[in-house]
One Martini backbone bead per residue (centre of mass of N, CA, C, O) as a GRO file, in nm:
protein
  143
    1UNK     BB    1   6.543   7.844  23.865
    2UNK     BB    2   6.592   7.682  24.167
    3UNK     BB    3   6.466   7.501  24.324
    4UNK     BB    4   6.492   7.549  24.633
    5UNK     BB    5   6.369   7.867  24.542
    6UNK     BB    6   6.079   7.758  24.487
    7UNK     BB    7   6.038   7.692  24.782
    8UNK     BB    8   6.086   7.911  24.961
    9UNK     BB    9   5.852   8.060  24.836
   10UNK     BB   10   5.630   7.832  24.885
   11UNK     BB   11   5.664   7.848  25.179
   12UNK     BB   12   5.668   8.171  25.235
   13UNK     BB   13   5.348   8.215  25.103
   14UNK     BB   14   5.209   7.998  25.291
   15UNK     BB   15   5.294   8.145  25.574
   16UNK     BB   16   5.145   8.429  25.455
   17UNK     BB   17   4.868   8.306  25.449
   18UNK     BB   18   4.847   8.246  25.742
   19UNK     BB   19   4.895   8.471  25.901
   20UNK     BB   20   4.678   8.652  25.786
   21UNK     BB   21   4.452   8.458  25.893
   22UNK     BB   22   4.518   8.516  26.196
   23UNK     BB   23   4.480   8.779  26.243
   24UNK     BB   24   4.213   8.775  26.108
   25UNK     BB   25   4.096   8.539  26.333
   26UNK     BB   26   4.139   8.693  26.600
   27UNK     BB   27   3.917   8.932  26.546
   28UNK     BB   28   3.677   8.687  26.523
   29UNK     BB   29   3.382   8.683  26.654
   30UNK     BB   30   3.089   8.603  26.689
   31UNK     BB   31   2.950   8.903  26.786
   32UNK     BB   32   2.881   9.166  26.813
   33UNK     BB   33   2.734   9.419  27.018
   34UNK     BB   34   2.654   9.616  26.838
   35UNK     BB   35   2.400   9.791  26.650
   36UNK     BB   36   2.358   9.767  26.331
   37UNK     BB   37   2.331  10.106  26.286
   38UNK     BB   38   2.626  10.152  26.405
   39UNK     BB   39   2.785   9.970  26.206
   40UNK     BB   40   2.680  10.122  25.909
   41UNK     BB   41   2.831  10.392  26.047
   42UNK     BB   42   3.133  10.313  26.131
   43UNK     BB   43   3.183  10.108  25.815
   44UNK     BB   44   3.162  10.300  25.600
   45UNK     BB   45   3.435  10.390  25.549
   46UNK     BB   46   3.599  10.172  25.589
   47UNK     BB   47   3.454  10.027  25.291
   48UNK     BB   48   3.623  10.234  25.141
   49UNK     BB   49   3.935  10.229  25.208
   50UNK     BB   50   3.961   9.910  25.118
   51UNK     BB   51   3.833   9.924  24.836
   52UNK     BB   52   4.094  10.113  24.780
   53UNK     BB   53   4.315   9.955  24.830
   54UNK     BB   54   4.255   9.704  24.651
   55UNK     BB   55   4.236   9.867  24.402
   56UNK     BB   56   4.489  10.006  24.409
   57UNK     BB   57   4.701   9.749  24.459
   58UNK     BB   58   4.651   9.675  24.149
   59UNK     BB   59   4.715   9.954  23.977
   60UNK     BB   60   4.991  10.097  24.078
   61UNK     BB   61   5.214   9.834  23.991
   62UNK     BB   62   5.100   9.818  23.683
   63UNK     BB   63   5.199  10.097  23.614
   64UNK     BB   64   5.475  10.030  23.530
   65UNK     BB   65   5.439   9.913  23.256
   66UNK     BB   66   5.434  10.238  23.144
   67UNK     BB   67   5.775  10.287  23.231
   68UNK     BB   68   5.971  10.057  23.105
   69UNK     BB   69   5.897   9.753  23.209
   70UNK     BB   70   5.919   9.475  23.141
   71UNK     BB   71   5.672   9.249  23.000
   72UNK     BB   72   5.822   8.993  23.165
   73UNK     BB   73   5.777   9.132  23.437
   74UNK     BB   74   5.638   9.023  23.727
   75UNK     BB   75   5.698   9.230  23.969
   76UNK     BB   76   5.437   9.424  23.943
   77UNK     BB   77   5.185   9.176  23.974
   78UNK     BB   78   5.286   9.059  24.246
   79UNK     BB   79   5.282   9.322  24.437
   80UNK     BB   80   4.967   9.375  24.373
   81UNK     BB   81   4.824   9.116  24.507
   82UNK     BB   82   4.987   9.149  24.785
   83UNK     BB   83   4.907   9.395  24.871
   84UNK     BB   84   4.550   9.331  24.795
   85UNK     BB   85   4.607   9.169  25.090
   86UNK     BB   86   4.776   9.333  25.313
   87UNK     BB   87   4.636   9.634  25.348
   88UNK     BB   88   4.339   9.590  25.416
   89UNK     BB   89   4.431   9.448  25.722
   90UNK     BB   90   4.598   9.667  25.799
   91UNK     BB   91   4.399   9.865  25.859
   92UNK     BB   92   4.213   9.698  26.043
   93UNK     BB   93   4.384   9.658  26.251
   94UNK     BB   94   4.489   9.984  26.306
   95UNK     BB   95   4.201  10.050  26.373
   96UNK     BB   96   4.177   9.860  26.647
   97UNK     BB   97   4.447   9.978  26.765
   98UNK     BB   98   4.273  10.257  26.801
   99UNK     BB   99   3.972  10.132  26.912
  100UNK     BB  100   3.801  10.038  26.719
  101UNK     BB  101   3.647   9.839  26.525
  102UNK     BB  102   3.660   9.522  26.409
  103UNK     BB  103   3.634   9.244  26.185
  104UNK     BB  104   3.371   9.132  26.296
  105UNK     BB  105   3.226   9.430  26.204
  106UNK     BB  106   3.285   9.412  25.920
  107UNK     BB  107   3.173   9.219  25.844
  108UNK     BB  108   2.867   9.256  25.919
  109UNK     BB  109   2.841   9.480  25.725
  110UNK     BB  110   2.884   9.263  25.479
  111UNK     BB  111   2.572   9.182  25.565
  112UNK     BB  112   2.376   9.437  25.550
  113UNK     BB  113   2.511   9.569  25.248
  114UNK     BB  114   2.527   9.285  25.075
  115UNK     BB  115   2.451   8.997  25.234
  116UNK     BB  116   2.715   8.826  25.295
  117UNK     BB  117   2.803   8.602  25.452
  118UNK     BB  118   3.074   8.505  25.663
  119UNK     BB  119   3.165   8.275  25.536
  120UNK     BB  120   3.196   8.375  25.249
  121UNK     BB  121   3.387   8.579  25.304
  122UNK     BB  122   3.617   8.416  25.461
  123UNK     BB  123   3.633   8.218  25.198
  124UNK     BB  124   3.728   8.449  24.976
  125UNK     BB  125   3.992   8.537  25.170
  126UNK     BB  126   4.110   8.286  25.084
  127UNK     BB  127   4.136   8.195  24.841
  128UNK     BB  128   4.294   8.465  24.742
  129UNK     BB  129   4.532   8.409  24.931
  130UNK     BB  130   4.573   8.130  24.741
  131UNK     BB  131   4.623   8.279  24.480
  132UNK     BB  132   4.870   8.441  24.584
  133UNK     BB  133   5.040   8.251  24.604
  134UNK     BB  134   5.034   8.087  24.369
  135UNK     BB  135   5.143   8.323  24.182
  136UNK     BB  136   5.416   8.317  24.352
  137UNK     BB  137   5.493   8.065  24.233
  138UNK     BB  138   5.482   8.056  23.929
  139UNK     BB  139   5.662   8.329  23.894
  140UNK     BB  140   5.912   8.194  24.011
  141UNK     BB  141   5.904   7.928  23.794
  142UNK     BB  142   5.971   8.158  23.530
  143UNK     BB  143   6.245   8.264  23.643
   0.00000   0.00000   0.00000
């Protein structure tokens, strides 16, 4: 591949990387308005199709090569992790767009539930989203 297609790919992961940022920081306020028990119970659901989402996005891509993709074939590994940032994302916004809770409302349920502070999980979501541009750039690289 040549230099060029390969800067294109790595412009575009990591515009890709803010975009999803932006999404993502645009629905987050200081604290939401419910009360602990109401976030509880209104995020219990999405927290479990989340997480089926985000699970499902990694394994259901790399089955692919149980069909026949050629082992040296990273796009169904790319394709893979891609999902399981855009996902997630896509369905919490969807949520909020249908008039549901926020992500910032999803978050402090991950306070709640897991115990993780907020600046942590936004932390996470952002390395995760570094690590999956960064690894669109390396297969970008190989081919």
């Amino acid at each position: 591949m040549e230099l060029q297609q390969v800067l294109i790919i790595a412009v575009v992961s990591f515009v890709g990387v803010a975009v999803l940022s932006f999404v993502a920081r645009r629905q987050i306020k200081d604290r939401p308005s419910a009360s602990d028990e109401e976030i509880l119970e209104r995020n219990a659901t999405a927290y479990k199709i989340t997480s089926w989402l985000f699970i499902g996005s990694l394994l259901a891509p790399v089955s692919f090569y149980f069909f026949g993709v050629d082992d040296n074939s990273a796009w169904p590994a790319v394709m893979a992790l891609l999902l399981s940032s855009i996902l997630p994302i896509a369905y919490l916004s969807w949520r909020k767009l249908r008039g549901g809770p926020d992500l910032d409302e999803f978050l402090r349920y991950g306070e709640l539930k897991d115990g993780w502070p907020r600046k942590w999980q936004i932390a996470i979501f952002y390395l995760w989203l570094a690590f999956v541009a960064g690894a669109v750039v390396v297969v970008a690289l190989m081919d």
